[in-house]
C-alpha positions in Angstrom: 24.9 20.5 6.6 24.8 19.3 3.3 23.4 15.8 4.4 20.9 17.0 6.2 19.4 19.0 3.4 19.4 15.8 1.2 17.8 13.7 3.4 15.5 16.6 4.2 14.1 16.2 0.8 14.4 12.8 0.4 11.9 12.6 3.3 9.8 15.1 1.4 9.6 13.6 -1.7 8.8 10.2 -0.1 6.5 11.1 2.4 5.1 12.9 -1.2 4.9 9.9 -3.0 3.5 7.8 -0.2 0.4 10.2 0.2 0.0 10.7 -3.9 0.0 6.7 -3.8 -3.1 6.6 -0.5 -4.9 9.2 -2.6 -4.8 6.7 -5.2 -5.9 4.0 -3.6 -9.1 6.9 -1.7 -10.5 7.6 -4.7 -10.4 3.8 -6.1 -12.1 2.9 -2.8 -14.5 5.8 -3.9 -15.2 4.1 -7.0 -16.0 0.5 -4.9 -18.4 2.7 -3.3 -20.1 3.8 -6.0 -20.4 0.5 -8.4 -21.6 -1.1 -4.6 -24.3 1.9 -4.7 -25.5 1.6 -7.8 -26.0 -2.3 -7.4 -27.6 -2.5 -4.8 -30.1 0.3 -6.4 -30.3 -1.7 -8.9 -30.9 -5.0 -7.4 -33.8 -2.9 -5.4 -35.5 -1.6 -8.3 -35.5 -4.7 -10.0 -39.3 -4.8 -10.0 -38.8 -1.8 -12.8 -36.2 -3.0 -14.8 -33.4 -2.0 -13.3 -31.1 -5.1 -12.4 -27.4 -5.5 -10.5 -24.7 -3.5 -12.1 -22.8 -6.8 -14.4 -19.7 -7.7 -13.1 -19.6 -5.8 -9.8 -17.9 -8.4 -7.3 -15.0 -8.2 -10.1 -14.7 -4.5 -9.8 -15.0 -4.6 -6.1 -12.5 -7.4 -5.7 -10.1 -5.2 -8.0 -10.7 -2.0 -6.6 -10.2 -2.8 -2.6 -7.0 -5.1 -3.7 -5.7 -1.9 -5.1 -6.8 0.2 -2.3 -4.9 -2.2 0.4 -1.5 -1.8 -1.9 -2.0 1.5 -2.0 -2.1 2.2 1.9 1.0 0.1 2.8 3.6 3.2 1.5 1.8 5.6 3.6 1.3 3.4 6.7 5.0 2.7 6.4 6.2 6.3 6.3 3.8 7.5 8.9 4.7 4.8 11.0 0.5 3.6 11.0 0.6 0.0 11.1 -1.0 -2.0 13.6 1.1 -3.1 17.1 1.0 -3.8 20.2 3.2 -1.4 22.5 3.6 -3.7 25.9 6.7 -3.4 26.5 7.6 0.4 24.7 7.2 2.4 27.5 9.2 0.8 29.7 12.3 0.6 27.6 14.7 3.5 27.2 15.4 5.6 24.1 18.1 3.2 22.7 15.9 0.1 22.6 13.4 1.8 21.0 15.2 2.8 18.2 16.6 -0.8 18.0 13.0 -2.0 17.9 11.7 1.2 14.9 15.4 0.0 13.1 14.7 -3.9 13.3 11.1 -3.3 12.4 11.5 -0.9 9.6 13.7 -3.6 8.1 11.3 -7.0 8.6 8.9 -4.6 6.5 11.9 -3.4 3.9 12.1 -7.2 3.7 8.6 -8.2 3.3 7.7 -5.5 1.3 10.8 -6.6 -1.3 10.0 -10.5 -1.4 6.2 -9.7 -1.8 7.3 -7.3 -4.7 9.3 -10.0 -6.2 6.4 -12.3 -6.0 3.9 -9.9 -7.4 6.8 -9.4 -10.3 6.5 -13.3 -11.1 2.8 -13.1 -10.9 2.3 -10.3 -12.8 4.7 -12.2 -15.4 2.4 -15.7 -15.6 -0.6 -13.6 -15.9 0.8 -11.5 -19.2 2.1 -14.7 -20.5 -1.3 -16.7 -19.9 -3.8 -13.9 -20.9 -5.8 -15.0 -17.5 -9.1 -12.6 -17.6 -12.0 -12.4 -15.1 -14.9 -14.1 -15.9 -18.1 -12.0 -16.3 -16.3 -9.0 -17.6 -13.2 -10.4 -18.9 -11.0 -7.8 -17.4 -7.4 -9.0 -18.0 -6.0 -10.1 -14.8 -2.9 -8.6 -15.2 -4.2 -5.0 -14.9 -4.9 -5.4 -11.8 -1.0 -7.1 -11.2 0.3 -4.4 -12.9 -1.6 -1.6 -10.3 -0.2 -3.5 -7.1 3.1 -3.9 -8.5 3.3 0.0 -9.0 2.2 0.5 -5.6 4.3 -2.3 -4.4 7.2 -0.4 -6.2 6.3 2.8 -3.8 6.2 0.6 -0.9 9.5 -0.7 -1.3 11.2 2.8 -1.5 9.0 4.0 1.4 10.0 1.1 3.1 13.7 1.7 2.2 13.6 5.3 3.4 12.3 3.9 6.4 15.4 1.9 7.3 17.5 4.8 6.6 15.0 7.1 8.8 15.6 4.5 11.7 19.0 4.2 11.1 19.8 7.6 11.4 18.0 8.1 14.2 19.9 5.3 15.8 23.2 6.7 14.9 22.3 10.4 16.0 20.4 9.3 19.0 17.4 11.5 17.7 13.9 11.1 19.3 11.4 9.2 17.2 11.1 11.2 13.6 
């Protein structure tokens, strides 16, 4: 019983997190939107004065690399990333739990290497003092966001395992 209520609310609390982290990642899409707008109004009333907002492929390029870091915990957790189900219906219940098991933990994998990558990147960046070049954002902000949201991915990915691992071991239907 006791088991059950921990990983009760350690499905909570990461299903919690993955959603805070997509929010995240919504409203910085939000703001691509708007610094997109209010360029292209810009560019358009250019006969007045008005000119392209400096900068804005830069903020663009940051913002929708943080928004794509930011959805991979919640497409994890909900089970949302894109596949192709050929061969799903015809297996039984036991494959298919094989399959969500061996799948969880190819992500769990790739999740933790590109993590470890991003680590080492964000590292060379700190150390070099790489910035953009119109704005001179330092690169490494933008390191440091996807690592945090790498960081989310990994324990979402993690839970994920155990999620498909349990329902392996207690033959549940898919959770």
């Amino acid at each position: 019983m006791r088991v059950v209520l921990m990983y009760d609310i350690l499905s909570k609390r990461v299903g919690q997190l993955a959603r805070l982290t997509a929010y995240l990642g919504g409203f910085g899409l939000f703001a691509v939107i708007a610094v997109t707008c209010v360029s292209v109004t810009g560019r358009a009333l250019g006969g007045i004065g008005l000119g392209p907002l400096p900068g804005d492929i830069e903020l663009v390029e940051l913002g929708i690399g943080f928004a794509v870091f930011t959805a991979l915990p919640y497409a994890q957790y909900a089970r949302a990333h894109a596949r192709v189900d050929l061969i799903r219906p015809a297996l039984g219940a036991l494959p298919n739990r094989l399959l969500d098991l061996a799948g969880d933990l190819l992500m769990f994998g790739f999740t933790a290497g590109l993590t470890w990558r991003l680590w080492l990147g964000t590292l060379d960046k700190a150390a070099y003092g790489e910035t953009s070049f119109i704005l001179q954002i330092p690169m490494v902000w933008g390191y440091r966001a996807a690592m945090a949201a790498m960081v989310v991915a990994v324990i979402t990915a993690g839970f994920c395992v155990i999620r498909s691992a349990r329902a392996l071991v207690l033959r549940e239907a898919r959770a």
